[in-house]
C-alpha positions in Angstrom: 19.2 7.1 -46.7 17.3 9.3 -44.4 18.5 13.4 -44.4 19.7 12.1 -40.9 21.4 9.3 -41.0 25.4 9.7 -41.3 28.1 7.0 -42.5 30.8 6.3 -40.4 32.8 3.7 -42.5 32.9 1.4 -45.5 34.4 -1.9 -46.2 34.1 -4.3 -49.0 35.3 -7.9 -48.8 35.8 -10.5 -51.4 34.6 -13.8 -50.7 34.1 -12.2 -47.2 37.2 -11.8 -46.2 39.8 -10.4 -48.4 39.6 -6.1 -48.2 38.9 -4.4 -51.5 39.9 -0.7 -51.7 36.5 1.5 -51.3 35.8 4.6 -51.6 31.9 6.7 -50.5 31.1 10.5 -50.3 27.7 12.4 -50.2 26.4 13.9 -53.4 24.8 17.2 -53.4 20.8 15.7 -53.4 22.2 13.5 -50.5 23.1 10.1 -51.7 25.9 8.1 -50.5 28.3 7.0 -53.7 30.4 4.0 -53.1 32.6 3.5 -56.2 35.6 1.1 -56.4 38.7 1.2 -58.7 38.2 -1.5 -60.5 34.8 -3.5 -61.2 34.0 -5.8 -58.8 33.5 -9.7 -59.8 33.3 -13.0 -57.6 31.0 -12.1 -54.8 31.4 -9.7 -52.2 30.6 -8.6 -48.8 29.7 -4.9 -48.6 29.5 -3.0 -44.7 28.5 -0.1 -44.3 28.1 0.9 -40.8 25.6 4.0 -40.0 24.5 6.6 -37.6 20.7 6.3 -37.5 19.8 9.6 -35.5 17.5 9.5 -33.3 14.3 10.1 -34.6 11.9 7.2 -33.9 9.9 5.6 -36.0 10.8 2.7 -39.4 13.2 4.1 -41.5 13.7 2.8 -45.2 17.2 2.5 -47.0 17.8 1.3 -50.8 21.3 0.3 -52.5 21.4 0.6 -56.0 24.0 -1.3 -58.2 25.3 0.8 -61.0 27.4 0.7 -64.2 29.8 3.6 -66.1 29.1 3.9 -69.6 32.1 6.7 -69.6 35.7 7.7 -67.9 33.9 10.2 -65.9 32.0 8.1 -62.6 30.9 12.1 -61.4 28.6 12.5 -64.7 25.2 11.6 -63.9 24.6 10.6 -67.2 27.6 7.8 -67.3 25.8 6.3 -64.9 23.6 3.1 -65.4 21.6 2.0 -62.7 21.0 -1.5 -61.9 17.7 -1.3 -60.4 16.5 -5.3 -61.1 19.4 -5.2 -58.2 17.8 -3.5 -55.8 18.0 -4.0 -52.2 15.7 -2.0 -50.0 15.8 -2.2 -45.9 14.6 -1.2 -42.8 15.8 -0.3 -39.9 13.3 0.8 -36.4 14.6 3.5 -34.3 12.8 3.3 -31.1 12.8 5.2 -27.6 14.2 3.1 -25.3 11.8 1.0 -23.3 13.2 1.4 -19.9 16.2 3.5 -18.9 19.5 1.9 -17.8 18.8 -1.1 -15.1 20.4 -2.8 -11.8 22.6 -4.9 -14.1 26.3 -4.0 -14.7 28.3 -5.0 -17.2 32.1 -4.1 -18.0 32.8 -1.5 -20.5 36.3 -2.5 -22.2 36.3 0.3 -25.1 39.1 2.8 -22.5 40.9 -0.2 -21.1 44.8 0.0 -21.3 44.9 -3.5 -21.6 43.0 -6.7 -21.6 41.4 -8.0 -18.3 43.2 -11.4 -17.3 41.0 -14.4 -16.2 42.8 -17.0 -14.7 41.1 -20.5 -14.6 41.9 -23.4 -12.3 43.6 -26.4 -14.6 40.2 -28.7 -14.2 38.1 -25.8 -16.5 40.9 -25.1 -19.0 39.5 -25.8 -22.0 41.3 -29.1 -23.6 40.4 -32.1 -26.2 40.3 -34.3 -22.8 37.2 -33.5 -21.6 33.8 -31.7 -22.3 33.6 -27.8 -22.0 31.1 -24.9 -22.4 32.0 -21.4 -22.4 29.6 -18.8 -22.7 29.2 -15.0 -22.3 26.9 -11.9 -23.3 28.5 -9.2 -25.7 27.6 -6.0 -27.9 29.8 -4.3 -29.9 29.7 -2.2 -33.4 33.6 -2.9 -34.0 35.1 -4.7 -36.8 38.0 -7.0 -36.9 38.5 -7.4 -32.8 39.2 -10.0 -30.5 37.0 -10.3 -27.5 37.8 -13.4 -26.1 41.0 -15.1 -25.9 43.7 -17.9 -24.6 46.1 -17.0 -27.3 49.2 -14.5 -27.7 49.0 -14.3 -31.2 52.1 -16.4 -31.6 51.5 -19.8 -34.3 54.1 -22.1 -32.4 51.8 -21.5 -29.1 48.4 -24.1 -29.1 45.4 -22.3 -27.9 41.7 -23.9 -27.5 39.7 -20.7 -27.5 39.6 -17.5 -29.2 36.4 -15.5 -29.9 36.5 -12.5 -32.9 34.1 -10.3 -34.3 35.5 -10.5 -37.9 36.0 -8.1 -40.7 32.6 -8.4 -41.6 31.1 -8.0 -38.3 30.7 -11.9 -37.4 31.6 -13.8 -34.8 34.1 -16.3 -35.0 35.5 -19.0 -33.2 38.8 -20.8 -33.4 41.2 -22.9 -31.6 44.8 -24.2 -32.6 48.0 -26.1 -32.5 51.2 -25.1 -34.0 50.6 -23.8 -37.3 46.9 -24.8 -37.7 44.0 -23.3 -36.8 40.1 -24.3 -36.7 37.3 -21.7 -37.2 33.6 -21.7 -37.0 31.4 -19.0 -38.1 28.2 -17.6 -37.6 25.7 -16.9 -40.1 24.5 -13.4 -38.7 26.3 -10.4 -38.0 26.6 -9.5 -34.3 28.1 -6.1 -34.8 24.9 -4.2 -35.0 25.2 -2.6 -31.2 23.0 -5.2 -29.8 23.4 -7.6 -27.2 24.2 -11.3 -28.3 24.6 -14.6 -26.2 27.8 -16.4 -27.8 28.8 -19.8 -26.9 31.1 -22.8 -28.1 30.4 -26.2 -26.5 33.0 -29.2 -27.3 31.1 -32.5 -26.8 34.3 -34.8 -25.8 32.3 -37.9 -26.8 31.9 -37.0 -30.4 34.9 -35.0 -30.7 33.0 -32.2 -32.5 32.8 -28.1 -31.4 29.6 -26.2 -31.8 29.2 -22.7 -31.8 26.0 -21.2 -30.6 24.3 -17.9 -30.9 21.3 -16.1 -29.2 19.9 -19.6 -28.5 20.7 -21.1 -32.1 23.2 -23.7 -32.8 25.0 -21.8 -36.3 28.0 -24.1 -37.1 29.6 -27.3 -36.1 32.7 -29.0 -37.2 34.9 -31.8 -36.2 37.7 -30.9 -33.4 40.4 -31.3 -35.3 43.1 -28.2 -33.8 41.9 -28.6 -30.5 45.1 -28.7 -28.3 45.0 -31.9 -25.9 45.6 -29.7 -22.9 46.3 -26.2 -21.5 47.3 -26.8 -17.7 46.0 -23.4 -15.7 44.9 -21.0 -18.3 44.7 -17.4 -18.5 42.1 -16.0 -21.0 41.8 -12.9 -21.8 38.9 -10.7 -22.0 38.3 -8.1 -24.5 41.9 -9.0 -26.7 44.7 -11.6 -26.5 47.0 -12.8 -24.0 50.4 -10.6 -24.0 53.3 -12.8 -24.8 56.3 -12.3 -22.2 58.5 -13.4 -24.3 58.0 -11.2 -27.0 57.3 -7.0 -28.1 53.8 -6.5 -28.2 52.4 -6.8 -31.4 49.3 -4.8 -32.8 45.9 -6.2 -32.8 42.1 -4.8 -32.7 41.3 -4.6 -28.9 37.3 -5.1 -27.9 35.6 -1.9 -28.1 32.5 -3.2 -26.6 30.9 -4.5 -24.0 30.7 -8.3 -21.7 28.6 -9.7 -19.1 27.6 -13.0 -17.2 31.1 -15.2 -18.7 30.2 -19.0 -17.6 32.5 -21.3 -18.0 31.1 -25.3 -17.8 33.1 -28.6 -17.4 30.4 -30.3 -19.8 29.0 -29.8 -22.8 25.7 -27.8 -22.7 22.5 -28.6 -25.2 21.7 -26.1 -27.2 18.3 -26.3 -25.4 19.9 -25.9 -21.7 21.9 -23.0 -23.0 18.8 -21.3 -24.2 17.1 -21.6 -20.8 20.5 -20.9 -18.4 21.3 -17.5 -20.7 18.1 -15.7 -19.7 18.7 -16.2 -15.6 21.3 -14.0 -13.8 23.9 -14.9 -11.6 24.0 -14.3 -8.0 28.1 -13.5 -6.8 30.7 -12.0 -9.1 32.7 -15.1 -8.6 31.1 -18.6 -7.8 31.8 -22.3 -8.4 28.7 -24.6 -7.8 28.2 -28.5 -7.0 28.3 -28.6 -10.9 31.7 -26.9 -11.3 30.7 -24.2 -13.1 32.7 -20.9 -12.8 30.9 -17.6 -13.4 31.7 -14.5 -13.6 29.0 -11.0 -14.1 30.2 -7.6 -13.0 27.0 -6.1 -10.7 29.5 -5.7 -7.7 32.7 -3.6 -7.2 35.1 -6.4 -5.7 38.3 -7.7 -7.3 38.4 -11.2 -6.9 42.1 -13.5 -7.0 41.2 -14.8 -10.3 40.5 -11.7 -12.3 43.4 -9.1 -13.2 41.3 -5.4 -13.2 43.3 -2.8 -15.9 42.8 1.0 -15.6 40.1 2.2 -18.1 37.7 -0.6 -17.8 34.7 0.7 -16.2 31.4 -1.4 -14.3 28.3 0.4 -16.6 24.2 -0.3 -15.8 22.9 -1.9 -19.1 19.6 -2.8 -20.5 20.7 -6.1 -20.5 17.6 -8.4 -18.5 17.9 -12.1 -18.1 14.5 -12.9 -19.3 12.3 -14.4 -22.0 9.5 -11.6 -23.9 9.2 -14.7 -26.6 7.4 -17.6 -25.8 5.4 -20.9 -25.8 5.7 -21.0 -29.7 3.3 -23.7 -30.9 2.4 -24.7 -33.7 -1.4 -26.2 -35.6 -1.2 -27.5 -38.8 -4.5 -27.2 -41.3 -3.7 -29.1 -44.6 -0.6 -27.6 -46.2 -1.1 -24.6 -43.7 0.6 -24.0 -40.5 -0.5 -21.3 -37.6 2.0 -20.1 -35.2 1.3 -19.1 -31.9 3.3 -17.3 -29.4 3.3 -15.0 -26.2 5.2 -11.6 -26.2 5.7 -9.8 -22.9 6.3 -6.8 -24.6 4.3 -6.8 -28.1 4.3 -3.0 -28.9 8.5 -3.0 -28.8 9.4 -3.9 -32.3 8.5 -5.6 -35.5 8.3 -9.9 -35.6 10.5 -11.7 -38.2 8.8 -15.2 -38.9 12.0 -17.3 -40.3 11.4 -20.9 -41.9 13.7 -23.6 -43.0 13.8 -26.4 -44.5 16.9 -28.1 -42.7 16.4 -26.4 -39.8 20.1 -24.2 -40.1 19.5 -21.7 -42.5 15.9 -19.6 -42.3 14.6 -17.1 -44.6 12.3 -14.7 -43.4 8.6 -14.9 -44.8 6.6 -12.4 -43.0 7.4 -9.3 -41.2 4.8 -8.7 -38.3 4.6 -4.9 -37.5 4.6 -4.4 -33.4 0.9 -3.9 -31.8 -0.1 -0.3 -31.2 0.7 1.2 -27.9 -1.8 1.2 -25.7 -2.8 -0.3 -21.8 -3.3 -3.8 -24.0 -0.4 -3.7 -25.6 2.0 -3.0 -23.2 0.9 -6.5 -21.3 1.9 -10.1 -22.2 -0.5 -11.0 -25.3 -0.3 -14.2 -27.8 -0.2 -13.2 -31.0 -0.5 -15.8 -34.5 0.4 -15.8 -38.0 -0.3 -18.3 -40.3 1.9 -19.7 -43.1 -0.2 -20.7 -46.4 0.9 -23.5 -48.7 4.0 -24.9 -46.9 6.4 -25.9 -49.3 8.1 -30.0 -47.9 6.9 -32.0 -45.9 9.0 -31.2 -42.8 9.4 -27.1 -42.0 10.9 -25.7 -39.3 10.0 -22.4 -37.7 11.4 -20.0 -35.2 10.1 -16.0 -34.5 12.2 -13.0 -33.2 11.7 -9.7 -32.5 13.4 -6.5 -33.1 14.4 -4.9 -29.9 14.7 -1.3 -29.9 18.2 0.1 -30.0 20.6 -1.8 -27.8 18.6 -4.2 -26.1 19.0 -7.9 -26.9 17.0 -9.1 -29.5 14.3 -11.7 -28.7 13.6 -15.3 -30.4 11.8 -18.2 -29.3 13.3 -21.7 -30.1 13.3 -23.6 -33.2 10.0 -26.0 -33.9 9.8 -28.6 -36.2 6.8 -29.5 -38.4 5.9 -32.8 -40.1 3.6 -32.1 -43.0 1.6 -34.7 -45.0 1.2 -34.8 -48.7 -0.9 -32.9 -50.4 -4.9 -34.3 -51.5 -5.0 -36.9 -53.3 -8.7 -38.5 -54.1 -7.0 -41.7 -54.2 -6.6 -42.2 -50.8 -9.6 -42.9 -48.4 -7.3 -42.1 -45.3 -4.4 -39.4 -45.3 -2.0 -38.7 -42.3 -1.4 -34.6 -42.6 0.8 -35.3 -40.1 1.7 -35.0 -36.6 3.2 -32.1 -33.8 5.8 -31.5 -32.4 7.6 -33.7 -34.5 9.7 -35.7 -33.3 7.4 -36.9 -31.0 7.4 -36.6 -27.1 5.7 -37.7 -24.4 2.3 -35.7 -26.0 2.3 -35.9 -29.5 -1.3 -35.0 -31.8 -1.2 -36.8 -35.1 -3.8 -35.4 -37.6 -5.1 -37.2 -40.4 -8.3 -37.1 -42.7 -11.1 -39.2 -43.8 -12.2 -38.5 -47.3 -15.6 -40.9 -47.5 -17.2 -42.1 -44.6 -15.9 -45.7 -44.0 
């Protein structure tokens, strides 16, 4: 790691979930040795959260897998490095591009308690009817409840409870007496960044979705969603306390929450991409749709909302607006070139992510940011095109990097339909046809080998 940089914990979890003892301390030359006490098999999730410093610029990190030949893990020479193991990184540390805005959010790391959202019974969140709840967080905790309708106790049914887990991702899960439902996302969200998290129930097919930063990232059948709450309080930022019982121990939020909505219908993921980025005008309103909202820009208590001593109303970085978009797409043969329009292209690198399925993306191209400069600092399109497209149908989606805590930036997912490849057998061959599936404009592209 850089001289710089400074570790501030360690965890290692089997299958993801399941702690593993641990253990890390700096060498003399620098490096960071993580040794366990016994060898580790089955796969594992290793965290490692860091201190970054703040000098700016792309910093490079590499973990190296390594093997004892001795008793003695100290001895250099016991040691056998793995280096067909590899992974290398890189993480941008950038000034930040505008200081500390108009926008408040609520700062729950001091609170004594959690805040205490009452809800009238037609939003309680219940198998009866459609729901949507959303909200914007950041956090670097592990292992802490940020969102809740349950007291921890298994004989009580609960529809909603957010986490960030052990591992640093977000969680959802709802449940009835002695069961319990969980989705997951894919991503960490523990990186000190903001994130959009929702879960929308669609009543109709009896199925839950959880959505992140504009991406549906797990879906699942409804099956320990209790058939009704009555008037619910949710807490924000840990877990209903249970009058009945001692107060029992649990990982409080440490972070930060803005702009909670809370729908009587199920969002798209489309209409939840588009409502996340525009701000809300009162601390408290319900609209001709329902809706309940809630955003902390104002210093007013309001009936429904239960204010704790320690939780404060900070200015964040946190904007309601799009720097990615108008992706598009033109297809040339097994090629495809990506456009798109960044409002601010000098700010950080762009991750080009394809699938195949249209769930899980791999990156295959790191863009670095445009130089500074009068140009740069303005709205500009930028392309990248992606040589010999393996399938016929691809899907595509771009984000950027934002510097330090801001939200990170993605346009939405497109889908590609791709023809086969030549074939001097065929006179006539459809390449294929954009955006796929087709809408009211569609272009189909095909080609004419001999003049007919």
């Amino acid at each position: 790691m850089p001289d710089d940089w400074t570790v501030q914990d360690v965890r290692l979890l089997r299958y993801g979930t399941e702690p593993v003892p641990i253990q890390h301390r700096v060498e003399a030359n620098g490096t960071v040795l993580l040794t366990t006490e016994a060898p580790v098999e089955a796969p594992h999730e290793l965290i490692v959260r860091v201190e970054v410093g703040n000098r700016p610029g792309t910093h490079r990190w590499r973990l190296t897998p390594f093997v004892t030949t001795g008793q003695n893990q100290d001895s250099l020479n016991q040691r056998r490095a793995r280096t067909t193991d590899r992974i290398t990184g890189a993480v941008d540390v950038r000034p930040p591009s505008r200081p500390e805005g108009s926008n408040r959010a609520v700062d729950l790391e001091g609170a004594s308690a959690p805040l205490s959202l009452r809800l009238p019974p037609p939003l309680a969140p219940a198998r009866g009817a459609s729901f949507t709840v959303e909200f914007w967080m950041r956090t670097d905790g592990l292992d802490q409840v940020i969102l809740s309708s349950w007291t921890g106790d298994e004989d009580t049914a609960y529809p909603l409870e957010f986490v960030v887990d052990p591992s640093g991702r977000l969680r959802f899960y709802c449940g009835q007496s002695g069961r319990h439902q969980a989705l997951r996302s894919t991503e960490p969200v523990a990186d000190g960044r903001w994130h959009h998290a929702a879960v929308v129930y669609d009543q109709a097919e009896s199925r839950l979705h959880l959505v992140l930063d504009g991406m549906r990232v797990n879906s699942a059948q409804a099956e320990a969603l209790p058939s009704g709450s009555g008037g619910l309080p949710l807490a924000l930022g840990g877990r209903r306390p249970d009058p009945m019982k001692e107060a029992s121990p649990q990982q409080s939020f440490t972070g930060r929450l803005d702009e909670l909505r809370i729908w009587p219908e199920a969002r798209s993921v489309a209409s939840l991409g588009h409502r996340r980025a525009r701000p809300t005008s009162n601390s408290e309103t319900e609209d001709r749709d329902g809706l309940l909202r809630l955003h902390f820009d104002e210093n007013r208590t309001t009936d429904r909302l239960e204010w704790v001593e320690g939780a404060r109303r900070v200015p964040t970085r946190l904007t309601f607006q799009s720097p990615l978009r108008g992706l598009q797409a033109q297809i040339d043969g097994q090629s495809v070139t990506l456009r798109w329009t960044a409002a601010s292209p000098n700010e950080g690198p762009f991750l080009i992510e394809r699938s195949s399925d249209g769930s899980s993306f791999t990156v295959v191209e790191r863009l670095s940011p445009v130089a500074s400069g009068t140009k740069a600092e303005q709205a500009q399109e930028i392309t990248y095109t992606d040589e010999n497209v393996p399938g016929k149908i691809v899907f595509y989606r771009v984000r950027q990097v934002a510097p330090n805590t801001e939200p990170e930036r993605a346009t939405g997912t497109i889908k590609i339909g791709l023809g086969a490849k030549e074939s001097s057998s065929r006179p006539v061959e459809l390449v294929g046809n954009f955006p796929n599936p087709f809408k009211t404009s569609s272009t189909i592209a095909y080609r004419v080998h001999e003049s007919q």
